[in-house]
C-alpha positions as CSV (number, residue, x, y, z in Angstrom):
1,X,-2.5,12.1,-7.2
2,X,-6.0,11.0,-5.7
3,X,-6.2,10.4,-1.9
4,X,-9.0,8.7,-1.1
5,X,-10.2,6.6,1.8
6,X,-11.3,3.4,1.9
7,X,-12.6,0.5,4.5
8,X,-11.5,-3.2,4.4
9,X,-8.5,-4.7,5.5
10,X,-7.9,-8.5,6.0
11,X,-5.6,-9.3,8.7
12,X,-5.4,-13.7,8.8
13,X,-3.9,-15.0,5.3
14,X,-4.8,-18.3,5.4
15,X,-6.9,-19.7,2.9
16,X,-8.5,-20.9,6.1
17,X,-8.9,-18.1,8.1
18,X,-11.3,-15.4,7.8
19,X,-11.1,-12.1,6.2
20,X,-12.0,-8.6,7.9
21,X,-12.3,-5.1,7.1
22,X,-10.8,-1.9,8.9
23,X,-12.0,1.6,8.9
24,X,-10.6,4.2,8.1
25,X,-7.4,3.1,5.8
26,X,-5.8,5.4,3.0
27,X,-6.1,4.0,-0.6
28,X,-4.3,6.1,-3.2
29,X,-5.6,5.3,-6.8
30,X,-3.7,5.3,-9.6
31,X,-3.9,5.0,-13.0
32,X,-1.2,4.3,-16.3
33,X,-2.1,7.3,-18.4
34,X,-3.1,5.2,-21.4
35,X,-5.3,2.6,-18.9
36,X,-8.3,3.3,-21.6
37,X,-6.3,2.1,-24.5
38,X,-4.8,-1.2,-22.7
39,X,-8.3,-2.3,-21.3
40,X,-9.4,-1.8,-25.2
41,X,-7.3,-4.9,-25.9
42,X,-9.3,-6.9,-23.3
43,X,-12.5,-8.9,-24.0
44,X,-15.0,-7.0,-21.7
45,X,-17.3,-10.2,-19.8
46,X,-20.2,-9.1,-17.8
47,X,-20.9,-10.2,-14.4
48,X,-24.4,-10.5,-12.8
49,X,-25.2,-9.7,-9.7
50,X,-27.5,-12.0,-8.2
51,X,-29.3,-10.7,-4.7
52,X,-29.9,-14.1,-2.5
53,X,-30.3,-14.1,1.2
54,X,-29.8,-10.1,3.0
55,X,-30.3,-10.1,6.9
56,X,-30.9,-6.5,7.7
57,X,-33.0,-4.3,10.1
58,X,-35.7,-2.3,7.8
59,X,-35.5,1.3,7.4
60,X,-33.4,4.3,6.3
61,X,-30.1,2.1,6.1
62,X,-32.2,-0.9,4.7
63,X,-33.0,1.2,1.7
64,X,-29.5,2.0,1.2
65,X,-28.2,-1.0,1.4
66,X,-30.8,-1.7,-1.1
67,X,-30.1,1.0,-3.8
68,X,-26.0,0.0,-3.1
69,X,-26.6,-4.1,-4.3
70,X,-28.6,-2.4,-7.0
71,X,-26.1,-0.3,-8.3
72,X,-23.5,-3.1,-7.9
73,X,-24.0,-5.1,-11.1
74,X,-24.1,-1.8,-13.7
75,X,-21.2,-0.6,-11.6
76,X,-18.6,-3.9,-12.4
77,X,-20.4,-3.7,-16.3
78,X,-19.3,-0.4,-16.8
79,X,-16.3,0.4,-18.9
80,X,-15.3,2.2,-16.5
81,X,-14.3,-0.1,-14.3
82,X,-12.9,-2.6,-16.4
83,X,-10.4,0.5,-17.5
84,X,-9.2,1.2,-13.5
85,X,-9.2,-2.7,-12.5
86,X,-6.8,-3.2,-15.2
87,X,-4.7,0.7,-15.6
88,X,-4.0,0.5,-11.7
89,X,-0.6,1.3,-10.7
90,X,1.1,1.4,-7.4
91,X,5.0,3.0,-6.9
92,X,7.4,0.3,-7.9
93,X,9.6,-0.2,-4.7
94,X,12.2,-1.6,-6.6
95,X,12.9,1.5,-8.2
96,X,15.0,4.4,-7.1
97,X,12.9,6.8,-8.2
98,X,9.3,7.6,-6.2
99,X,7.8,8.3,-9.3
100,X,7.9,5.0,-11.1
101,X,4.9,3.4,-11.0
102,X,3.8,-0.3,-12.3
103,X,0.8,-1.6,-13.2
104,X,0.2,-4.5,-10.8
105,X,-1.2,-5.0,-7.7
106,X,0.3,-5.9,-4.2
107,X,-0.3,-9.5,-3.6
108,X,-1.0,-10.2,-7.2
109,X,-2.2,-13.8,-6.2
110,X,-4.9,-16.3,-5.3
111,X,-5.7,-17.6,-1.9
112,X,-1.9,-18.5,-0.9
113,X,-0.2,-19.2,-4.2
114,X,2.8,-16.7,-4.2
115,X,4.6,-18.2,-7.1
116,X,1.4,-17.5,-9.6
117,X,1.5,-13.6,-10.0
118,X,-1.4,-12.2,-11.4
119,X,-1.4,-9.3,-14.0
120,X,-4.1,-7.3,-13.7
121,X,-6.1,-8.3,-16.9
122,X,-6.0,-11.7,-15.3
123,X,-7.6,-9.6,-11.8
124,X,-10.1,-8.5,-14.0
125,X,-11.1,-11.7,-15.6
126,X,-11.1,-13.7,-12.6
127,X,-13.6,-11.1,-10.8
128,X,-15.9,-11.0,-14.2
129,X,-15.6,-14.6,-13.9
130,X,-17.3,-15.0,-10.3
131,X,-15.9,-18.0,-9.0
132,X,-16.7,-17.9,-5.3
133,X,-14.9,-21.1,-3.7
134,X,-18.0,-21.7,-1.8
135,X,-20.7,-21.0,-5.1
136,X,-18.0,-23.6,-7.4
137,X,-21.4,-23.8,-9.6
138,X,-22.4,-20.0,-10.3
139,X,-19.8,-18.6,-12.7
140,X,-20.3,-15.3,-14.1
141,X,-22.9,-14.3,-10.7
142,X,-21.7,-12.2,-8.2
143,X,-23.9,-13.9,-5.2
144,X,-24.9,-11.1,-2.5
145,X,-25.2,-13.1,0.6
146,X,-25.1,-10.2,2.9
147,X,-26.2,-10.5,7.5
148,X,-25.9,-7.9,9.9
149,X,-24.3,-7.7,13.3
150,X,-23.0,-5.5,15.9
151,X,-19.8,-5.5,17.3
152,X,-19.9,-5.8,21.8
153,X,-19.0,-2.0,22.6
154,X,-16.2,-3.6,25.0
155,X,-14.3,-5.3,21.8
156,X,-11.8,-2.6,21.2
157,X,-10.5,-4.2,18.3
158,X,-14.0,-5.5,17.1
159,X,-15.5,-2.0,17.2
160,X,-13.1,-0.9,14.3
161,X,-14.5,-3.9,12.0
162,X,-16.9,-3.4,9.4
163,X,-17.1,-6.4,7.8
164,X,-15.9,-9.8,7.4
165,X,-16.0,-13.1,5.4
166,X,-15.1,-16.5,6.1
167,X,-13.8,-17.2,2.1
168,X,-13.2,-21.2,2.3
169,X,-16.1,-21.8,4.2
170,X,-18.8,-19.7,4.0
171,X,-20.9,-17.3,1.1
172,X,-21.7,-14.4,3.9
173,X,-20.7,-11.5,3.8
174,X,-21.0,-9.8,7.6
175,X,-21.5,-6.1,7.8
176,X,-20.9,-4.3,11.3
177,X,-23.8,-2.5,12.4
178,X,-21.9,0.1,14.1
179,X,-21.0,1.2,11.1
180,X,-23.6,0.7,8.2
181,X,-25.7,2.3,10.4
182,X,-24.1,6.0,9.2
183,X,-22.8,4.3,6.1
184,X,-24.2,6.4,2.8
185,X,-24.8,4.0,-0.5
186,X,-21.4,4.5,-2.4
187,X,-19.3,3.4,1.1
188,X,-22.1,0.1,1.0
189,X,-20.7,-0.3,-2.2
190,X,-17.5,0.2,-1.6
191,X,-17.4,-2.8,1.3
192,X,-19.6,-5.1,-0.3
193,X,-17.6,-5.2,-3.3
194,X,-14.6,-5.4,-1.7
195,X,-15.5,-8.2,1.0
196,X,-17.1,-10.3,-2.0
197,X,-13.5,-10.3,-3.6
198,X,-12.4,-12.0,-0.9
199,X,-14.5,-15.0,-1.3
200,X,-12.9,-15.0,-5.2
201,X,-9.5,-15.8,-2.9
202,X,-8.0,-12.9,-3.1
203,X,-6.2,-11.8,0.7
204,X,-4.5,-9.7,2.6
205,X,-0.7,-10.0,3.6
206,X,1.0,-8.2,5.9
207,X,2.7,-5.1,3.5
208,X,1.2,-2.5,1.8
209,X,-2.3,-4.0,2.2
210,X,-3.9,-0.8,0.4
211,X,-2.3,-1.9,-2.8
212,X,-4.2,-5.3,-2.8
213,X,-6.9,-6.4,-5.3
214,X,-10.0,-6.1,-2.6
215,X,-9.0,-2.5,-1.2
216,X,-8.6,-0.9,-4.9
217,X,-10.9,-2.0,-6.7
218,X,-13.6,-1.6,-3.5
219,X,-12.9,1.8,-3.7
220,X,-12.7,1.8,-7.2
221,X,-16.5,0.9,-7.0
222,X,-17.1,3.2,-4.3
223,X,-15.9,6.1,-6.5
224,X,-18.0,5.3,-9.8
225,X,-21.3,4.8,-7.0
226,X,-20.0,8.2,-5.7
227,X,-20.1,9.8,-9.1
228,X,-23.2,8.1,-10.2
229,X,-25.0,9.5,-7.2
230,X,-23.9,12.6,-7.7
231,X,-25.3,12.8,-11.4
232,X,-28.6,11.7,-10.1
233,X,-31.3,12.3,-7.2
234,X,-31.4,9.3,-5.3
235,X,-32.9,11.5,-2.4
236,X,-36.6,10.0,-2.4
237,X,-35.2,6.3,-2.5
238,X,-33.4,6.6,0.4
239,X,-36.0,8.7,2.9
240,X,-36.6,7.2,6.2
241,X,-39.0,5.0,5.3
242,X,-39.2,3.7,9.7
């Protein structure tokens, strides 16, 4: 079993409303043990990542956030993730037993059509696909639309938001200052890809929110960034460069 941690939680489920992430919530990954051999039977699509419009103070953080949108678009093209997006499991409630897992995710739907489940090839394809409700006209492009604020210290609630996205009617992605100001590159990665997911359609309900298409495969991303960091000195790119 992996326990892992992961930021982004969306809270209003209207196709409407606007989508927000939460800190600090528990995502456990898992994974059918032959995940490699099922994603072999899906046509892998690449998906690029195209940088537009980034409202961010310079510096340290600016670099990271940098390096994170750069390491986006060989991330979602690795096999790699195109085996976890589509081997996910999660424990099958239905089931007596609590170590039955199925390979689905919570929420397995667009926007607010419950009676269209979702399998999770069909996940990956529609996030290879890239078609942001707001960008109808850029299939295949992941657009990075990506403005900073900073959440009023007397906004209890607001203080423990580090992002948000309006998905029906707008292409930005919001990051909280109060927290991307610590953030390291993989946790960037982590929220960006999972915030972007929401302007795809894909929401939060209200149950087992952690099991839902923009919390696994954020973290999913978050992890390979994590690993790829690891394998590599990224040290001189990210220097306080103030």
């Amino acid at each position: 079993m992996i326990r892992i941690l992961l930021t982004g939680c969306l809270l209003m489920t209207s196709s409407l409303g606007w989508a927000m992430s939460l800190s600090d919530e528990k995502v456990e990954l898992h994974f059918a043990h032959n995940h490699k051999e099922i994603a072999d039977k899906v046509t892998t699509q690449y998906l690029a990542v195209m940088r537009e419009d980034v409202v961010f103070p310079q510096g340290k953080q600016f670099t990271k956030l940098d390096l994170a949108i750069e390491m986006i678009e060989n991330i979602v093209n690795s096999e790699e993730f195109k085996q976890k997006v589509i081997g996910y499991t999660r424990p099958n409630r239905g089931t007596a037993s609590a170590e039955d897992y199925v390979r689905e995710y919570q929420k397995n739907y667009l926007w607010n059509n419950s009676g269209e489940n979702l399998s999770n090839e069909d996940v990956y394809n529609i996030i290879m696909n890239g078609n942001e409700k707001m960008r109808p006209d850029t299939l295949g492009e992941m657009n990075i639309n990506v403005k900073k604020y900073k959440s009023p210290w007397w906004n209890i609630s607001g203080r423990n938001v580090v992002g948000y996205t309006s998905p029906s009617s707008s292409k930005w992605i919001k990051v909280n200052w109060r927290f991307y100001d610590n953030y390291e590159v993989h946790q960037m990665v982590g929220n960006i890809v999972h915030e972007w997911i929401h302007l795809l359609g894909f929401l939060h309900g209200k149950e087992n929110m952690r099991e839902e298409v923009p919390y696994v495969v954020g973290k999913i991303a978050s992890e390979i960034a994590k690993s790829q960091l690891e394998k590599n000195d990224y040290s001189s790119l990210v220097a306080d460069n103030n």
